[in-house]
C-alpha positions in Angstrom: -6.2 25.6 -31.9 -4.1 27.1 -35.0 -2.0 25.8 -37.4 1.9 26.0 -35.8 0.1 24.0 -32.3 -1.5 21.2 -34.5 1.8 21.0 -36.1 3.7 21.0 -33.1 1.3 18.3 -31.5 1.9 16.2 -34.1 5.6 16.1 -33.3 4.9 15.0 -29.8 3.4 11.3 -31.9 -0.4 12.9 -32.3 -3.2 12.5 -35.1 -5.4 14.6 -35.9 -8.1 12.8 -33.8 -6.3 13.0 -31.2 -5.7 16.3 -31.7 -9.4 17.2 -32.1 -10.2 16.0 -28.4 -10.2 17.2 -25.3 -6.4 17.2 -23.5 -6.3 15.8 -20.1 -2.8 16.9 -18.1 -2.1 13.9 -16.3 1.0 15.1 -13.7 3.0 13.0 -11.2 6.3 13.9 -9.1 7.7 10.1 -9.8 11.4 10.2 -8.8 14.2 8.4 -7.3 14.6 11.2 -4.1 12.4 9.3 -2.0 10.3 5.4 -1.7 7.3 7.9 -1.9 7.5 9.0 -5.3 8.7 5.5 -7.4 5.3 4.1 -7.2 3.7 6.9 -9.5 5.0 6.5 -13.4 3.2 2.7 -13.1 -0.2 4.7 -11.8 0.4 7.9 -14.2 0.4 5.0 -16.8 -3.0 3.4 -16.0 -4.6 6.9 -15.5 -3.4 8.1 -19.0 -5.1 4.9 -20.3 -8.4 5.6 -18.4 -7.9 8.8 -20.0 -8.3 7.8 -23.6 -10.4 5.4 -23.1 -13.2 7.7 -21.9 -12.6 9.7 -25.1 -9.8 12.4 -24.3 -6.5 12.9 -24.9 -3.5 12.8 -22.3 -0.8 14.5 -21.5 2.2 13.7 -19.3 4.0 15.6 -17.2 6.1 15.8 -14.3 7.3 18.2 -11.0 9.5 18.1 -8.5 9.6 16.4 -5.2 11.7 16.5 -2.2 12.0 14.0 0.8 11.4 15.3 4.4 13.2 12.4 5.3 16.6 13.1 3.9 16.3 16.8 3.9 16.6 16.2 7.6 20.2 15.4 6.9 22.1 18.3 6.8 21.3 22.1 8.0 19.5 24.0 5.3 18.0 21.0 4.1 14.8 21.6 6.8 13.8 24.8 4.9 13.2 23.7 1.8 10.4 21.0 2.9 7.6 23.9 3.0 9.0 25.7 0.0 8.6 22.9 -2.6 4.7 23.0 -1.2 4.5 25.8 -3.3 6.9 24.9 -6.0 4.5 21.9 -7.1 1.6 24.1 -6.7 2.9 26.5 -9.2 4.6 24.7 -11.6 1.5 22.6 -12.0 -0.7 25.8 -12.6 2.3 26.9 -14.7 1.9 23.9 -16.9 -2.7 23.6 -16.6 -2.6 27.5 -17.1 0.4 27.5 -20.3 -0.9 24.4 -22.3 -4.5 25.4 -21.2 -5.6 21.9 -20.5 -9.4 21.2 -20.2 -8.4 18.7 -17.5 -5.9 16.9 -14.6 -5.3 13.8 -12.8 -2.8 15.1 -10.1 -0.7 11.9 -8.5 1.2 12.6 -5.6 2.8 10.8 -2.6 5.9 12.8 0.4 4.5 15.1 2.5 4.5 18.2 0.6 4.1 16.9 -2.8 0.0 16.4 -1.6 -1.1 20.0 -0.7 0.5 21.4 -3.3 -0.9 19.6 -5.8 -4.5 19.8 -4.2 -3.8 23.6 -3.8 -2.7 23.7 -7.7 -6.1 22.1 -8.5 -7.9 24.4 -6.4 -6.4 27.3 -7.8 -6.4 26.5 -11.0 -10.3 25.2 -11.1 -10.5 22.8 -13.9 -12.1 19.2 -13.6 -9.8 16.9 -12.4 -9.0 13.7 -9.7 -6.4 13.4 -7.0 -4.6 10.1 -7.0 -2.3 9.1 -3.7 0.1 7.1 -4.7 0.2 4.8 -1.7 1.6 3.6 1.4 4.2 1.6 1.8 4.1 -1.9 3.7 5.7 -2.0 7.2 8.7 -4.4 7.9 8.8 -7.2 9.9 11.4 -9.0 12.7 11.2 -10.4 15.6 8.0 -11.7 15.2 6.6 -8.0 15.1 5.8 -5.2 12.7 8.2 -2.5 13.1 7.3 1.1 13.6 9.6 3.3 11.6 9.4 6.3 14.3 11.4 3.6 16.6 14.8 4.9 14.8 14.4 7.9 16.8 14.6 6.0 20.1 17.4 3.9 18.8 19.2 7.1 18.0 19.2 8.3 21.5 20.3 5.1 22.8 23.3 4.8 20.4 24.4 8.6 21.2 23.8 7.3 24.9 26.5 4.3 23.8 23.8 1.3 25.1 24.1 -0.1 21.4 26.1 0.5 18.5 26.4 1.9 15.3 26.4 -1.1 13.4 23.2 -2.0 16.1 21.3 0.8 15.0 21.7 0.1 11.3 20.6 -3.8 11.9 17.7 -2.9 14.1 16.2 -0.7 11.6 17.3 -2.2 8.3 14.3 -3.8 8.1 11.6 -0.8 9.0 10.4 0.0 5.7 10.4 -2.5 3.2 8.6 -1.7 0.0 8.1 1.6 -2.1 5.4 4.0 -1.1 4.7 6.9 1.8 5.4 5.8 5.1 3.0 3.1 6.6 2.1 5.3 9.3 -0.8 8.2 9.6 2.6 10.6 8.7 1.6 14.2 6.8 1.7 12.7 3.4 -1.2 10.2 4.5 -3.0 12.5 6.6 -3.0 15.2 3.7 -4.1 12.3 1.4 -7.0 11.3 3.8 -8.0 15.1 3.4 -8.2 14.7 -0.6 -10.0 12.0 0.4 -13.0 13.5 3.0 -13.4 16.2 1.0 -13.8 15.1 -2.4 -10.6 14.8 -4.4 -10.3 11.3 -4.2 -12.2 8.3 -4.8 -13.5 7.0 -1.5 -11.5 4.1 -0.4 -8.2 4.8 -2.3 -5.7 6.4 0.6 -4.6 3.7 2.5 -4.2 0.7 -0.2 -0.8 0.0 -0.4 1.6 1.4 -3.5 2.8 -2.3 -4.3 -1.0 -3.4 -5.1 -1.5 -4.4 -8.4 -5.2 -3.1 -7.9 -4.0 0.7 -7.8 -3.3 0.5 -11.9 -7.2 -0.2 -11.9 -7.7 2.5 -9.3 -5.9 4.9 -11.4 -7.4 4.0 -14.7 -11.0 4.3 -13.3 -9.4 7.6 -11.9 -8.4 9.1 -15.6 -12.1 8.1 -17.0 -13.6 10.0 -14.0 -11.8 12.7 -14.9 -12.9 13.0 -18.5 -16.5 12.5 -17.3 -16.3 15.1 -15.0 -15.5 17.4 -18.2 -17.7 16.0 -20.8 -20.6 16.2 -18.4 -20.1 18.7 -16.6 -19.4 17.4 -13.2 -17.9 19.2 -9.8 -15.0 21.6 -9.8 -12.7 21.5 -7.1 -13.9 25.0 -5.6 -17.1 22.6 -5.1 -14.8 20.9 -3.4 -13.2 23.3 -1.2 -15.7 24.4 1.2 -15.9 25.4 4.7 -17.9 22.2 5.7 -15.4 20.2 3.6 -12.4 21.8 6.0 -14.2 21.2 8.9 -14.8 17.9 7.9 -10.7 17.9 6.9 -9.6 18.5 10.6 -12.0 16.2 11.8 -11.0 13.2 10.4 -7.1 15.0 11.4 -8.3 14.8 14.9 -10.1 11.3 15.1 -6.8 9.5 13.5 -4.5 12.1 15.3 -2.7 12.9 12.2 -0.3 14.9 11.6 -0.5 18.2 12.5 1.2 20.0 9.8 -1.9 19.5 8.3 -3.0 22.3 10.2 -0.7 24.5 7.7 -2.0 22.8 5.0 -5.7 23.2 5.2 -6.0 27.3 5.4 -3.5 27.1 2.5 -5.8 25.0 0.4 -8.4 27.1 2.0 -6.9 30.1 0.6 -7.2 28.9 -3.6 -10.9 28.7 -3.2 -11.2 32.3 -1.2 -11.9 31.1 2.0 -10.0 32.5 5.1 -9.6 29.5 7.0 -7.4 29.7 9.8 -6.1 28.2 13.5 -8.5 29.5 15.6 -11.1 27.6 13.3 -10.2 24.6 14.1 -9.8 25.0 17.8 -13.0 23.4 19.0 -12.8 20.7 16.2 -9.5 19.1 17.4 -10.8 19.6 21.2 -14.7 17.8 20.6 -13.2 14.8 18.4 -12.1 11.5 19.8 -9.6 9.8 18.3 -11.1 6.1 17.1 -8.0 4.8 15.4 -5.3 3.3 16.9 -2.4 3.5 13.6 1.0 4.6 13.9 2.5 6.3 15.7 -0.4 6.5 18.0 -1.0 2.5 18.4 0.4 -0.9 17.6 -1.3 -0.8 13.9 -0.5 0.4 10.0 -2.0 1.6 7.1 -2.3 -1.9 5.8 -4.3 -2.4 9.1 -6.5 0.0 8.7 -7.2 -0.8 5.3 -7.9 -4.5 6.0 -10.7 -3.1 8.8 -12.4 -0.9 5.6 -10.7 1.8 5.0 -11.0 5.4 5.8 -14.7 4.7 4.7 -15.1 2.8 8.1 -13.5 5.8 9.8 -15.8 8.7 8.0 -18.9 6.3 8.6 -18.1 6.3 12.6 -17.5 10.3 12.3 -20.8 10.6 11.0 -22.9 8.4 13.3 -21.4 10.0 15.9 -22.6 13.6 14.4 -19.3 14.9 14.2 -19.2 15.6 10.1 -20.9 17.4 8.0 -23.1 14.8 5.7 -24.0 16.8 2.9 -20.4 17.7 1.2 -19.7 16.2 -2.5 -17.7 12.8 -2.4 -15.4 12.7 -5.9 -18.4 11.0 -7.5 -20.6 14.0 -6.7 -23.1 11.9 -4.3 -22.9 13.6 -0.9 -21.0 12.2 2.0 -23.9 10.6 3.9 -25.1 8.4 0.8 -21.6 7.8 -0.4 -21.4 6.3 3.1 -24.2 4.2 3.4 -22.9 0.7 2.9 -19.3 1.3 4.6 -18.5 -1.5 7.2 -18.8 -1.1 11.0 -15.8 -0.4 12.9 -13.5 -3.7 13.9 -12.7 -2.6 17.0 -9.2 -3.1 16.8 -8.4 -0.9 14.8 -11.2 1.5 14.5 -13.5 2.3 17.0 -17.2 4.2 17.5 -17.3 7.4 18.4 -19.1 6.3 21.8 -15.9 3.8 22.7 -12.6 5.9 21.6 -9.3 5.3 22.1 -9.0 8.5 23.2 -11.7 11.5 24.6 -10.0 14.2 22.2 -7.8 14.3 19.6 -4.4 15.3 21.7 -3.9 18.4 19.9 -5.3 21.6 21.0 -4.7 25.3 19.5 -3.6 28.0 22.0 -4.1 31.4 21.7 -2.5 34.4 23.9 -0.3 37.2 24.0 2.8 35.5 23.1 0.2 33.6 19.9 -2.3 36.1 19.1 -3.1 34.6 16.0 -2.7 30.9 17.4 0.2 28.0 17.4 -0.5 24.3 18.0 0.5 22.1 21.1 0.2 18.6 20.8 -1.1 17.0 24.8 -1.2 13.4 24.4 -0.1 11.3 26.9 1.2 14.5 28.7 1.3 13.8 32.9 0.3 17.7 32.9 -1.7 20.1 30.5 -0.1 23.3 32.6 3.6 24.6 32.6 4.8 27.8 33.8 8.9 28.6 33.4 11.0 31.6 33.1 12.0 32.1 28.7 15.1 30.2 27.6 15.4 32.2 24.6 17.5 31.0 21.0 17.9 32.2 17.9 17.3 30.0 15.5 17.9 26.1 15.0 21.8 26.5 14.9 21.9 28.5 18.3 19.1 26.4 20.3 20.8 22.5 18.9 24.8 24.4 19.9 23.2 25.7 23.7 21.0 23.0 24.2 23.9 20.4 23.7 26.0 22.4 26.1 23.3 22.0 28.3 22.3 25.9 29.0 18.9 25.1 30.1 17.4 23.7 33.3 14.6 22.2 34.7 11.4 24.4 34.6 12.6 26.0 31.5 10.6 27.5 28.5 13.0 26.7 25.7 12.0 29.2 23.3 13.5 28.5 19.7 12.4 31.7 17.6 13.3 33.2 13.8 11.9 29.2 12.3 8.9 30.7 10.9 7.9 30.7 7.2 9.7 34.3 7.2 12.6 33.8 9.2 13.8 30.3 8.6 12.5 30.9 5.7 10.6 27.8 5.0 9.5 26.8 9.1 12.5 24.2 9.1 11.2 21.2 11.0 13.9 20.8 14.0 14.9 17.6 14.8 18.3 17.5 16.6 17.7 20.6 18.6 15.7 18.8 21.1 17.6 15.6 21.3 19.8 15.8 24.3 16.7 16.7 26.5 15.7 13.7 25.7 18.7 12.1 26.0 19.1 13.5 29.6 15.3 12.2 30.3 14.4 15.4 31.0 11.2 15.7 28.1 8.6 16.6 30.9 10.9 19.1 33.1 10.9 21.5 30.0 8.5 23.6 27.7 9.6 23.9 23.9 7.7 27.0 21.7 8.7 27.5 18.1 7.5 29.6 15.2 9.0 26.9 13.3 7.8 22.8 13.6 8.6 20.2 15.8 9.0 16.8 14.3 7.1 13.6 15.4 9.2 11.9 18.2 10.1 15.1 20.3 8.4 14.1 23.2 7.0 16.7 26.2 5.0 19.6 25.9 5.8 21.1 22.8 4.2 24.1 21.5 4.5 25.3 17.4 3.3 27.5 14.6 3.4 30.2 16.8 1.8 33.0 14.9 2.3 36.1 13.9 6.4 35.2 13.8 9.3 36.5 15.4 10.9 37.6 12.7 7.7 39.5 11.1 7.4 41.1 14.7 5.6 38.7 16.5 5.5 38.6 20.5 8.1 36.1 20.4 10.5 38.5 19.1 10.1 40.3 22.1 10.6 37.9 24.6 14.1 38.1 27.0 16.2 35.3 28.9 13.9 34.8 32.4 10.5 36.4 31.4 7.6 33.9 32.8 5.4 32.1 30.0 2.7 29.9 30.8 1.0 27.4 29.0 -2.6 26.6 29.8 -3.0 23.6 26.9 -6.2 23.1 29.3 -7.6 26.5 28.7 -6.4 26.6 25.6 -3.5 29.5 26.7 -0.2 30.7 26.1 0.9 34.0 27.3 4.0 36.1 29.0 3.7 37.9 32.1 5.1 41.5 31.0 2.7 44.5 31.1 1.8 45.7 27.8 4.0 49.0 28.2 6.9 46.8 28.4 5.8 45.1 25.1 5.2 48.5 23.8 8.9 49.6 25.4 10.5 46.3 24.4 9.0 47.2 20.2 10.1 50.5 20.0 13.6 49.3 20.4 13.7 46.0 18.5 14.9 46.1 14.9 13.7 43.6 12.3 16.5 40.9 11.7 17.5 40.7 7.7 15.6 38.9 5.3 17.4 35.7 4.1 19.4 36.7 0.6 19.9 34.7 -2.5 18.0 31.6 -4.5 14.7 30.4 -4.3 14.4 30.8 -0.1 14.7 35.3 -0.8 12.1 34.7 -3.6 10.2 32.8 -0.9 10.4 34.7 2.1 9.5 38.3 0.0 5.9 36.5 -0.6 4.8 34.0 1.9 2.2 35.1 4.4 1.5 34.1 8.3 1.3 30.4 9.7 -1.8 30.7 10.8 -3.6 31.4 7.7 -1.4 28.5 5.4 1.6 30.2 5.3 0.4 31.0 1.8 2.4 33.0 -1.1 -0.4 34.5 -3.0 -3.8 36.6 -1.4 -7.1 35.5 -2.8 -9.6 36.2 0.0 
């Protein structure tokens, strides 16, 4: 370091032994767009101090967040959810890279705030510790905890006039009632649970609630990890990153039934440390696992739950008596998974079961592959009467033309609604679409149709629902090819989804189809010139 940065530093309130000593980058997204974020200044704080205390010197900064939740709100809000994935992930390596900081302790909490940062860590490869900042607590009424997917529900049943506005706003007022991710095994969670498996994270730290006073300890034992990792030379995150730790990744996916976008997330983080990790990898994963948690929104319990019964510990232990993990990856303290392990609590029950007494045989999500998927797309089967459905193609262009039809009620019983041109390309940003399939519910008709996207169905849509279809319509995929009455099946059994046309009509059908434009203008052009196919992360940069 020269003369005009030690000046400079000593602007910022430095010394010169502070100076003299290591820098530590200590980088949150705290912010007032979402109850996920306002938890992480108070954490940031406590990490900087673990920070100095173990001999270094830290460094504040901050990136940007979005909410899923409010983006949801208005039409080109959906696209944007994916895009700031990669938005965290580079400004962070922007920030590591510029300053050239000798370490990080990465805080993040809404859904894509987590992979990005754990993909900027990746990619950047310096020593460092993930902190999640923290679910929130679940509200309470009636006597009962309230599960905060319920507003969906309530929404159809205002639109269907059985209670009112002012109904819908008192039932639900009460849902969420502290700061912190959502108390549920949501994406933010789920990718937080990944950190966790596969070595980010301090075992033990996902599911204690933001409002604990123990997380400033957590995140001040966090900060002096971090520095030790430097000073003595301790694991990277490529270490990290493996192909064991993925696997273990989607296993512990499978066995909460978490969300599924992690599915998108994984190859991405995959794809910093060099490894091609894709779909059709995790295929027999998400098919041999049971699910042994009952959380939200696949049983009566919350985060706080879970953490009462132990922890994800509990639920890593059970994976691993039950020979579905791999025992030797690196835990954040560097001991391997199996030791780090040893002393975890047995599984309550209630909450957490064995491996030999699930709740469930499988995980409810299966990958299908076919000729209208080569590469793979996602189908979630739980609590589906049937794993088969066969349909002639209902076929929309995009979100705005599938919510305008299906509200006019152009579909009908047997259908395969295809909605196509949502991928990471096309949307751009694989918008999430919510009110497209509300009036099938609405009309109770959520097992008479089939729904296939490129793009992502959210949480609450209810019936066979098929997504990530890859390669996408708009980069040429099968589904771009597909015409009003053409039969699709889906085999969720086999593992299946194709069309029944010949391939000479596929080739006849190519020949004549031209590419749609690209989207023009702002950060979604910049985005859909550079980001690559769903099933490999939907990733903006090549390093395998």
């Amino acid at each position: 370091m020269r003369a005009p940065q030690r000046h400079h530093l000593r602007a910022t309130g430095l010394g010169d032994d502070a100076i003299a000593r290591p820098f530590v980058g200590v980088v949150h997204t705290h912010g007032e767009v979402s109850p996920c974020a306002m938890s992480l200044a108070p954490q940031a704080a406590a990490a900087k101090l673990g920070v100095e205390v173990a001999g270094a010197t830290a460094r504040e900064f901050t990136t940007v967040s979005i909410s899923d939740v409010w983006t949801l709100a208005h039409d080109h809000g959906p696209q944007y959810s994916l895009i700031s994935r990669e938005v965290v992930a580079d400004s962070v390596e922007l920030v590591l890279e510029g300053q050239r900081y000798d370490a990080v302790v990465a805080l993040g909490a809404c859904d894509k705030t987590v992979p990005g940062m754990l993909m900027a860590m990746t990619r950047v490869n310096i020593p460092g510790v993930y902190i999640h900042g923290g679910p929130a607590i679940q509200g309470h009424r009636d006597g009962q905890d309230l599960n905060l997917y319920r507003i969906f529900g309530d929404m159809d049943r205002a639109a269907l006039g059985e209670i009112s506005e002012t109904g819908l706003e008192d039932l639900n007022r009460d849902t969420v009632v502290t700061i912190g991710t959502c108390p549920v095994q949501g994406t933010a969670s789920t990718a937080s649970a990944s950190a966790e498996i596969m070595g980010f994270s301090a075992l033990g730290s996902t599911t204690m609630p933001a409002v604990f006073p123990q997380r400033t300890d957590l995140a001040r034992k966090a900060g002096e990890h971090a520095v030790r990792l430097l000073m003595q030379g301790g694991l990277l995150p490529r270490d990290w990153v493996t192909r064991e730790s993925l696997e273990n990744a989607v296993t512990m996916v499978a066995a909460t039934r978490g969300s599924s976008n992690m599915l998108l997330h994984l190859p991405a983080i995959a794809n910093e440390a060099g490894i091609r990790f894709e779909l059709k990898d995790m295929a027999a994963i998400l098919r041999r696992t049971p699910r042994i948690t009952s959380v939200a929104p696949n049983g009566p319990h919350f985060l706080l739950d879970l953490h009462r019964a132990g922890g994800l510990p509990v639920v890593f232990r059970a994976l691993l008596d039950g020979g579905l993990l791999h025992g030797e990856t690196p835990t954040n303290d560097g001991r391997p998974l199996s030791a780090a392990l040893a002393d975890a609590r047995a599984p309550d029950g209630r909450v957490i079961r064995g491996c030999d007494d699930p709740f469930q045989s499988d995980s409810g999500i299966r990958v299908l592959q076919g000729n209208l998927a080569p590469d793979g797309c996602i189908v979630k089967t739980a609590d589906l009467p049937r794993l088969v459905f066969e349909g002639p193609a209902r076929v929309f262009d995009g979100d705005r033309e599938a919510r305008k039809g299906i509200a006019e009620g152009r579909f009908k019983a047997g259908d395969v609604i295809i909605v196509r041109g949502e991928g990471p390309r096309g949307s751009p940003g694989m918008r999430e679409m919510l009110e497209a399939p509300s009036p099938i519910r609405r009309r109770g008709m959520g097992q008479d149709v089939a729904l296939v996207t490129d793009g992502r169905w959210p949480i609450g849509t209810g019936g066979l629902c098929v997504a990530h279809v890859s390669p996408e319509a708009h980069s040429g995929g099968p589904l771009a090819l597909v015409r009003d009455g053409d039969i699709i099946r889906i085999d969720a059994e086999r593992g299946t989804i194709d069309v029944r046309i010949s391939d000479e009509e596929f080739a006849r059908r190519r020949s004549g189809w031209t590419p749609p434009p690209d989207w023009v203008g702002g950060l979604a052009e910049k985005y859909a010139r550079s980001v690559g196919p769903t099933h490999l992360g939907a990733p903006t940069h090549s390093r395998f």
